[in-house]
Legacy VTK file of the C-alpha trace (Angstrom):
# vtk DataFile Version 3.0
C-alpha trace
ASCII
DATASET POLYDATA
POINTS 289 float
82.647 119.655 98.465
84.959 116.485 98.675
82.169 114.398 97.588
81.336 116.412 94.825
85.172 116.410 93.647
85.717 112.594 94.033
82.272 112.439 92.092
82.820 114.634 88.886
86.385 112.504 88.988
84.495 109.438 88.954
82.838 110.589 86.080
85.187 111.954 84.235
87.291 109.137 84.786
84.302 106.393 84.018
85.023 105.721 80.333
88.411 104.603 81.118
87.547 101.480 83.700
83.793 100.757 82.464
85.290 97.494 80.963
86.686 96.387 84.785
85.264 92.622 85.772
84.967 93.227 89.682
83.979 89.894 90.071
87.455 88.746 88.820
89.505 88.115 92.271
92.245 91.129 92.298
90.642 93.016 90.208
89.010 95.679 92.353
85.130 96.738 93.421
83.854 97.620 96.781
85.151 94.405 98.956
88.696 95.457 97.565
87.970 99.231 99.160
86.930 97.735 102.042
89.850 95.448 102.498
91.471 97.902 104.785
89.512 100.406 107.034
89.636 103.822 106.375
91.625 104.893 109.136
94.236 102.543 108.068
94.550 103.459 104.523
94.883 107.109 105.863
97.787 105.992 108.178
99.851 104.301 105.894
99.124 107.372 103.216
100.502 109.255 105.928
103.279 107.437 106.477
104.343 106.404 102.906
103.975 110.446 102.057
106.126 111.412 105.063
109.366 108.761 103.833
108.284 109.329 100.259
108.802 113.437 101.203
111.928 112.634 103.455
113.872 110.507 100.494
113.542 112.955 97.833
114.647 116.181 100.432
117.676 114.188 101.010
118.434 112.423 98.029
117.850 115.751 95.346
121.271 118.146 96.502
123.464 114.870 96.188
122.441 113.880 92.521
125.057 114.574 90.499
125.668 114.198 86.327
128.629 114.231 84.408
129.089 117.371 82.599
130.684 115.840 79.327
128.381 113.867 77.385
129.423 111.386 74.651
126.660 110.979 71.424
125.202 107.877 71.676
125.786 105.588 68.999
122.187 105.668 68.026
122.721 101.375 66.573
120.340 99.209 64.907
119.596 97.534 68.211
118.640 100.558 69.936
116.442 101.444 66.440
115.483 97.816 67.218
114.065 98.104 70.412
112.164 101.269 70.010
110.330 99.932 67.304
109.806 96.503 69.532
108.681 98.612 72.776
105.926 100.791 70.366
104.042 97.889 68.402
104.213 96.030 71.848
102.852 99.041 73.897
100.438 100.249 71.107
98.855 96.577 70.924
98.558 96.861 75.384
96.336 100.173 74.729
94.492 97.907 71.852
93.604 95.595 74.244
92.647 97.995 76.583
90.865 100.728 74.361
88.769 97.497 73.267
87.992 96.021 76.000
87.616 99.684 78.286
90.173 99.078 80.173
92.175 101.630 79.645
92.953 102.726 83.508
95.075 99.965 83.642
98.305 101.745 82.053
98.982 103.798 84.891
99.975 100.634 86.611
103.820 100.984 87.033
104.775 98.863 84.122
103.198 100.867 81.948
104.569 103.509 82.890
108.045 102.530 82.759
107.339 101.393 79.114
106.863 104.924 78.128
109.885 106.431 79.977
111.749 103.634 78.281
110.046 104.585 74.945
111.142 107.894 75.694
114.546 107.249 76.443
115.328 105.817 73.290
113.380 108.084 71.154
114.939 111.496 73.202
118.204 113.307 71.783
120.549 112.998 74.214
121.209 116.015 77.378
121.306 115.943 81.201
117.354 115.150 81.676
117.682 112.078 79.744
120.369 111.121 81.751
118.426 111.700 85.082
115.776 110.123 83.656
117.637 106.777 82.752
119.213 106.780 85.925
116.214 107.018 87.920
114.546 104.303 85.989
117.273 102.184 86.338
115.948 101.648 89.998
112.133 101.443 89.191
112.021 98.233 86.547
112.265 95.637 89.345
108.584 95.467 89.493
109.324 93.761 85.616
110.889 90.914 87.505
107.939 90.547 90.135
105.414 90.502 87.442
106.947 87.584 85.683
107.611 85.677 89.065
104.721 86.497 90.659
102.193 87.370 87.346
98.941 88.534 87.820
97.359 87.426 83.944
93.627 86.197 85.375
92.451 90.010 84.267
93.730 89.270 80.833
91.095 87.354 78.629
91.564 88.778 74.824
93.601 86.253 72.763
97.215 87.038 73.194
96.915 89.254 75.617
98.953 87.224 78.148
101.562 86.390 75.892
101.971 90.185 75.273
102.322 90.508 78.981
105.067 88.699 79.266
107.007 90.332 75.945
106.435 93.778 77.285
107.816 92.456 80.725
110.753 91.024 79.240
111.618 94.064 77.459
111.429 96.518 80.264
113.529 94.251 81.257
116.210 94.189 78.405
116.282 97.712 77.422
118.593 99.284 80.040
121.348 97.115 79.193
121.163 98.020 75.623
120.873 101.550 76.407
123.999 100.913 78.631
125.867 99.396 75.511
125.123 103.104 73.638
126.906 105.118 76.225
126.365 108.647 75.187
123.514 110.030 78.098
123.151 106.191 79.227
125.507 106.000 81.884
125.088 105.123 85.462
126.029 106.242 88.630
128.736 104.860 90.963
127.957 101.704 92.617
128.225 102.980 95.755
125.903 106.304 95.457
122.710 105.647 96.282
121.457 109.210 95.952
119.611 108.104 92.667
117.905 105.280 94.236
116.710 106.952 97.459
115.385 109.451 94.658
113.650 107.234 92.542
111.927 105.218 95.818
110.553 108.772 96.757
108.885 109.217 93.525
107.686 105.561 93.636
106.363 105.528 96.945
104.422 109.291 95.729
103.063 107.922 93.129
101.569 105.074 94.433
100.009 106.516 97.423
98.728 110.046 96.229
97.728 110.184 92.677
97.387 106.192 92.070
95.594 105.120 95.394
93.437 108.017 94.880
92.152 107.178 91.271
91.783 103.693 92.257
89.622 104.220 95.266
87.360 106.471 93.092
87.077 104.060 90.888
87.379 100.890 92.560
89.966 99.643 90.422
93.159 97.664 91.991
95.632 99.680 90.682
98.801 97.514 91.268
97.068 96.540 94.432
97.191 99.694 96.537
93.346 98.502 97.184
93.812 95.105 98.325
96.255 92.481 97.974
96.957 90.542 94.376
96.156 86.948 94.084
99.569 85.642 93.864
100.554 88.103 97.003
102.551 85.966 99.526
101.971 88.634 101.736
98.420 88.451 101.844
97.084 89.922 104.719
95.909 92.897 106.362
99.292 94.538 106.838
100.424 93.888 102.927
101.317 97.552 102.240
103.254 97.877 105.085
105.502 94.533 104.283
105.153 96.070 100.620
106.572 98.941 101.697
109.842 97.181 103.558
110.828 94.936 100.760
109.956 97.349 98.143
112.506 99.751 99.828
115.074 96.954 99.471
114.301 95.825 96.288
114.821 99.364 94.861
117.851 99.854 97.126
119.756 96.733 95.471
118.344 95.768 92.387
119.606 98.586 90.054
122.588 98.249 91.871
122.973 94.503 91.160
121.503 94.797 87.454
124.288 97.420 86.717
127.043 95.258 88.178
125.863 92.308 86.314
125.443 94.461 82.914
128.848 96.071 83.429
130.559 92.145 83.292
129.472 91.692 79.669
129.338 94.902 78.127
131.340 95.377 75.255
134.694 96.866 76.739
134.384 100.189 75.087
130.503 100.552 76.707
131.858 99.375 80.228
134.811 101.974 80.121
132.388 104.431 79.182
130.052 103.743 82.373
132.949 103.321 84.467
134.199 106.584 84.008
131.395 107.987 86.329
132.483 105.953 89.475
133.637 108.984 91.197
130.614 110.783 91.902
131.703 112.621 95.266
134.647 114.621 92.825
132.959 117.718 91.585
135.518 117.293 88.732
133.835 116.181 85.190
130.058 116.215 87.211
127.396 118.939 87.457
124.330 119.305 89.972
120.968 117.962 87.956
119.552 121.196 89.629
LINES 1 290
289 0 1 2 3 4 5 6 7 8 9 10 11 12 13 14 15 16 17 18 19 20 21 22 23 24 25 26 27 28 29 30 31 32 33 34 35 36 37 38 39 40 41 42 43 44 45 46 47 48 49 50 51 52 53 54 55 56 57 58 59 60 61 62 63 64 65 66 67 68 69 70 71 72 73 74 75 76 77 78 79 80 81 82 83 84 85 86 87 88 89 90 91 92 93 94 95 96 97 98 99 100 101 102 103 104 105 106 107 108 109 110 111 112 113 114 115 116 117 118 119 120 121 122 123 124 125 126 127 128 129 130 131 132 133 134 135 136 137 138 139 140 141 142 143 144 145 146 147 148 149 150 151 152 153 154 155 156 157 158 159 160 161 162 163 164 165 166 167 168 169 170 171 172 173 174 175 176 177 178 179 180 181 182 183 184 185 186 187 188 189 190 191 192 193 194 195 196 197 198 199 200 201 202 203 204 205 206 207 208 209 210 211 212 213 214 215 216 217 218 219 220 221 222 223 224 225 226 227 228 229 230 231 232 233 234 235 236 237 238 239 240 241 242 243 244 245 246 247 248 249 250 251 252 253 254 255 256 257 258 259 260 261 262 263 264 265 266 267 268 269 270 271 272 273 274 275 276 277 278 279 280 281 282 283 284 285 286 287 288
């Protein structure tokens, strides 16, 4: 019966990754499943699900939201962007629509491009500010792409230049959204509820839904198969070390990003995401649930 499932999901998944060059290091096929044994992949499935599981049951009762919500000031920039983040997303599904590749966007990235698309497009209420303040601790992997870029998939003309826009503007868009105020306002410095949260979800997503489609398919979804190229963790134990400094990353990067944002935002935007350092009150904030 498992076979039969994995099968019919192969299929039905087929059209989406028939365009896949397996013969391109990185990119996936059957000596990227076999880079790890199965017992091992199991193990660390096991393990990643059991501290994704135990980060979300303690993280959820803590998050907190204030209860009075400013209106955004809906500017040109923020107009700007959302126009910028569409054309540059709907020319990434042109590339991969044409060249059947399409699998590709659930890699993280692309994923955060559409909550950010989302974010600017959405009228503002308590989701959207759970939902910026969650992302605000899953963009690093923006940074890591342009340090560490993995562009030897990406043949079409342009197509690595339009890597490195889209990276740049997952990259940009949180501060502007921090300059509207209104639902885009973050958390205390020193709560780390939202975080633990949104390393939960991460760490789910990767190893249940997104190591599952790409061992079906054979398809190195951000490298939860085998190791990338420019991995300087190459090895046989790279998910594990992925694990530990992903953990850390998410811990501390929002965390810096927002303390470095907050030091030139216009002073009416920094008052307004200052106002929420006081999380622990229950004065002014509201459970998300």
């Amino acid at each position: 019966m498992a076979q039969a499932n994995g099968t019919t999901a192969e299929h039905l998944l087929s059209w989406t990754y028939e365009g896949v060059d397996y013969s391109i290091d990185g990119a996936g096929g059957q000596d990227c499943v076999q880079f790890l044994s199965t017992s091992q992949r199991m193990i660390e499935t096991l393990l990643a699900g059991l501290l994704a599981c135990c980060e979300m049951f303690i993280a959820y009762p803590k998050l907190r939201i204030p209860s009075n919500m400013c209106v955004s000031k809906n500017s040109s920039m923020k107009r700007f962007l959302m126009v910028a983040m569409c054309l540059t997303y709907g020319v990434e599904l042109g590339y991969k629509f044409s060249s059947k590749t399409l699998i590709w966007i659930l890699n993280p990235c692309h994923v955060v491009t559409m909550v950010q698309i989302f974010l600017l497009a959405a009228p503002p209420s308590k989701y959207v500010t759970a939902v910026f303040r969650l992302h605000m601790h899953a963009f690093h992997g923006a940074i890591l792409a342009m340090l560490l870029p993995v562009t030897n998939t990406r043949l079409l003309p342009f197509e690595t230049a339009v890597y490195y826009v889209q990276h740049i503007l997952i990259f940009l868009v949180p501060y502007f959204l921090m300059r509207e105020g209104g639902p885009y306002v973050v958390e205390s410095l020193t709560d780390f509820s939202w975080p633990t949260m949104a390393a939960g979800l991460l760490f789910f997503w990767h190893f249940v839904p997104l190591q599952y489609i790409a061992y079906i398919s054979k398809v190195n979804l951000n490298s939860m198969l085998c190791p990338a190229i420019s991995d300087p963790f190459y090895g046989s134990y790279y998910r594990i070390v992925a694990m530990t400094h992903q953990t850390i990353m998410i811990l501390i990067h929002g965390k810096i990003y927002t303390f470095v944002a907050k030091l030139i935002l216009p002073p009416l935007s920094r008052e307004l995401n200052n106002e929420q350092q006081n999380p622990g009150s229950q004065n002014g904030h509201a459970k998300l649930h």
